[in-house]
N, C-alpha and C positions, 0 to 999 in steps of 0.2 A: 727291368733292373732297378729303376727308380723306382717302383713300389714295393720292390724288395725291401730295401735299402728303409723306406719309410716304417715296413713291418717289425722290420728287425731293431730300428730306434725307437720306436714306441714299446715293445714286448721289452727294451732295458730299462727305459723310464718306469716300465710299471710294477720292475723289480726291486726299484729303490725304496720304498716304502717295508716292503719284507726284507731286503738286506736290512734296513736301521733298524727294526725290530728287534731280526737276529741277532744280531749286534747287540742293542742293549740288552738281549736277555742272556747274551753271551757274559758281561760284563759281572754278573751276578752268580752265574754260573763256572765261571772263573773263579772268584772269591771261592765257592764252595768245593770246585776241584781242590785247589791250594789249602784248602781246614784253613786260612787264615784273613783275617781281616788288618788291615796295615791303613791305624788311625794317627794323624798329626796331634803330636800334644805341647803345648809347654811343659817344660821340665824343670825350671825356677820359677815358680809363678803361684804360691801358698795361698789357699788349698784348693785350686784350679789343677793345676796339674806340677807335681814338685818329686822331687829323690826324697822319699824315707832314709835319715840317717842310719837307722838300724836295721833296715832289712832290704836297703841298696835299691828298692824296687819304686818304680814311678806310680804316685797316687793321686789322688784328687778328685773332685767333684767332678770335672770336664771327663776323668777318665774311667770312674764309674759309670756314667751316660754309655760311653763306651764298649765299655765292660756289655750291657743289657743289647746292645745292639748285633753284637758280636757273636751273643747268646743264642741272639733270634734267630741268625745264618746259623744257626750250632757248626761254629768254627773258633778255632782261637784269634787269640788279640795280637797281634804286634805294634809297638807303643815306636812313634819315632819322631824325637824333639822337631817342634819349629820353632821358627822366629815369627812377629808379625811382618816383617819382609819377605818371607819366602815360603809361606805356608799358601800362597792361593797360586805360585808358579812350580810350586811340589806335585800340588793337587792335578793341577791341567797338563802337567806332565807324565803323568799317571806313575809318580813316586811313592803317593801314599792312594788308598782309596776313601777316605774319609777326614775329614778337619774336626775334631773337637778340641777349642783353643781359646778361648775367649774371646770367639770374635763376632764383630756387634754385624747384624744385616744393614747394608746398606745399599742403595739403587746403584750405585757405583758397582760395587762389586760383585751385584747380581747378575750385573751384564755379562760377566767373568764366568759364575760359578752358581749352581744353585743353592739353596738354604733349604734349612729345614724349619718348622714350626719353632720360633724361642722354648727353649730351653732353660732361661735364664733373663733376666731383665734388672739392670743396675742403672746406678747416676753418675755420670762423669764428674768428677771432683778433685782437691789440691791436698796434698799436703806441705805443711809449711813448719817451721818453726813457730812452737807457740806462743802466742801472741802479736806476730809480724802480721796476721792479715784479718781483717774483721767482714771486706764487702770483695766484690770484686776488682772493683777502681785500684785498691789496693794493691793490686800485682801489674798496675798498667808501667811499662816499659821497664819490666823487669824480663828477667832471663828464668824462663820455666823450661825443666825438661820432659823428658818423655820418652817412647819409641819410636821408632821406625816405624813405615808402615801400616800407622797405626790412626783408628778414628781419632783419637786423642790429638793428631798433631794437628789435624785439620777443625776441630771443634774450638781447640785454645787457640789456634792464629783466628780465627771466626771472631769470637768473644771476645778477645785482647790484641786487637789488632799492634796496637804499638809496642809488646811484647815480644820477646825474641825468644821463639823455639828451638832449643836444643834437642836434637833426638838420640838418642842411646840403642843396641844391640836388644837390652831388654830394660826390665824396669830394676832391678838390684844395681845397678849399673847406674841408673836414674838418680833411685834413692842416693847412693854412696856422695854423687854430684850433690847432691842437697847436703848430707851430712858434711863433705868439705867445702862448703860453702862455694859450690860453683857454681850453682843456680839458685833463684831464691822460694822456687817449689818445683814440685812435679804434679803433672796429672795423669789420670787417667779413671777407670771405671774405680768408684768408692769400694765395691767388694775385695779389687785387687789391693786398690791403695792400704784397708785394713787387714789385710793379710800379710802388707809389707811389713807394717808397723808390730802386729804382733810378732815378727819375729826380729824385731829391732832390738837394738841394744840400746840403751837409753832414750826409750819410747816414751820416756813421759815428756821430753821437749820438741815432742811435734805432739801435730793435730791435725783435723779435717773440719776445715770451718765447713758453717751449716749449709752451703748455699750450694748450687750445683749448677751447669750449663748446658747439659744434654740428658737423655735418656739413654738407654744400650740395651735394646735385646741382643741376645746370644743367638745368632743359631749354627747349627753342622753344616761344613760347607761339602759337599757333593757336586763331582764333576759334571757336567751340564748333560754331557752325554750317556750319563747313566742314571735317565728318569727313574728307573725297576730300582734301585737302589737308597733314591731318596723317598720312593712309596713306603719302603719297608722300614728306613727311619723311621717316616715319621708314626709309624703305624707302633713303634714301640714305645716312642716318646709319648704318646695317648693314652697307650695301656699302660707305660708309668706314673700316668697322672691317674686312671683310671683308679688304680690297684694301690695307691698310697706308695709305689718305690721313689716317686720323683721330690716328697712329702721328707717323704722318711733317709734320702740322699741330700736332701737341701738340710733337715735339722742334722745330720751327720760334720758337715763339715760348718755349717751357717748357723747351729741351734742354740740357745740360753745355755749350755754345755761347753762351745764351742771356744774356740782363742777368736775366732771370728762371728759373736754373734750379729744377725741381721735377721730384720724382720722379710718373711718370705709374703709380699703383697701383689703376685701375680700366681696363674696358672696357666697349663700349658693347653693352649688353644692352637685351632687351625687359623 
C-alpha cells in the first residue's frame, strides 16, 4: 500500500512540469481564442499614451508598440487606462494581458512581473518655473510633485532627501499643483515632462533645467506566468528595430516635426 501511495505521488510530481507548460501555452492561446489583446495604457500622458481630441480614440507612442504586437498574435487591440498605482496589480490579476505605460524596469518590480527588452529610454528630470532653479541644491526642502506609484517618487526623495514629495493620481494633476503654486516643480521622465509642457498653456514660464538624476528604460510589463507571451514581445520589439518601425514610431511622435522633439540616442537590444 505504501509503495502504492509512493508511485502514485511521484507520477503527480512528474506531471507538474507539463501542467505549467500547458498553462502557459494556454495563456497565449487564450488571447488568440478571444481575437483580442487587452494592453494597459495611459490615457492623459502626451504622446505616450493620450485621447485624440478629434477622433475620441487613445494614441500614442506606448500604444503604437502595442498596436505591432497585437498584429503579431493577428488579433485585435483593446486599450484599457491605468494609473502608475494600479497597472502592475491589473496585470497580476489578469485584468489586462499586457502593460504598455511608461514604465521604467526596475529590480523591484521584476520581482512582480516580467519586462520586456526597453523599448524606450529617458532622464528623470524637473520642471519648474523659469528661472527658480539653476542646480539641484536648488530644490532642497522644497515641495516637488509627482505620481503615485511611480520611479519618480523614489528617485526624488533619493536625491533630495530634505524635499517633500507630493504624489498626484497622475501627472496633469502634478502640473496644475505647480501651475497654482503648490509645489515648486515636478518630476518625472523628461519625455513625459516635455510633452506636458507642449501642451501647456503659457509654456514659456517653465522650463526643464539641463541636469537630470536617473536614467529610465521603458519596458512592457508581462505577467510572470506567461513566459510564451513575453517571447513573442520581445520578438516584435527586434523586428521593430530590425525593419526601421521602432525608428520611424520614435520620429512620429519624438521627430524635428514633432511638439515633442528628442533625440532618439538608444536602440532596442536584448
Amino acid at each position: 500500500m505504501k509503495l502504492m501511495s509512493r508511485k502514485f505521488f511521484i507520477s503527480i510530481i512528474s506531471l507538474i512540469p507539463l501542467l505549467y507548460v500547458t498553462n502557459v501555452q494556454a495563456d497565449v492561446n487564450e488571447i488568440k481564442k478571444k481575437k483580442t489583446l487587452i494592453v494597459g495604457v495611459k490615457d492623459s500622458l502626451y504622446p505616450f499614451g493620450f485621447v485624440n481630441e478629434k477622433s475620441r480614440t487613445l494614441e500614442g507612442y506606448d500604444i503604437d508598440f502595442a498596436k505591432e504586437i497585437a498584429d503579431k498574435l493577428g488579433v485585435k487591440i483593446e486599450l484599457k487606462p491605468v494609473t502608475s498605482a494600479n497597472r502592475i496589480p491589473l496585470l497580476m490579476e489578469d485584468n489586462v494581458d499586457l502593460l504598455a505605460c511608461t514604465m521604467t524596469i526596475t529590480p523591484e518590480r521584476a520581482k512582480q512581473i516580467n519586462f520586456s527588452y526597453p523599448y524606450f529610454v529617458s532622464k528623470q528630470k524637473f520642471i519648474v518655473k523659469k528661472g527658480t532653479v539653476k542646480s539641484l541644491k536648488d530644490l532642497e526642502n522644497k515641495k516637488i510633485g509627482t505620481t503615485k506609484g511611480s520611479t519618480s517618487e523614489l528617485n526624488a526623495a533619493k536625491a533630495i532627501p530634505s524635499a517633500k514629495i507630493l504624489s498626484f493620481d497622475d501627472y496633469p494633476q502634478a502640473f496644475l499643483a505647480l501651475q497654482q503654486g503648490k509645489v515648486f516643480a515636478i518630476t518625472t521622465d523628461e519625455s513625459i515632462l516635455a510633452g506636458i509642457l507642449s501642451k501647456a498653456s503659457k509654456k514659456e514660464d517653465f522650463e526643464l533645467p539641463a541636469f537630470d538624476i536617473s536614467k529610465e528604460p521603458y519596458g512592457i510589463g508581462v505577467n510572470k506566468k506567461n513566459p510564451e507571451l513575453l517571447k513573442i514581445v520581445n520578438q516584435t520589439l527586434i523586428e521593430m528595430e530590425k525593419n526601421g518601425k521602432a525608428d520611424a514610431t520614435f520620429a512620429k511622435w519624438f521627430g524635428p516635426n514633432s511638439s515633442v522633439p528628442l533625440v532618439k540616442d538608444f536602440k532596442i537590444t536584448p
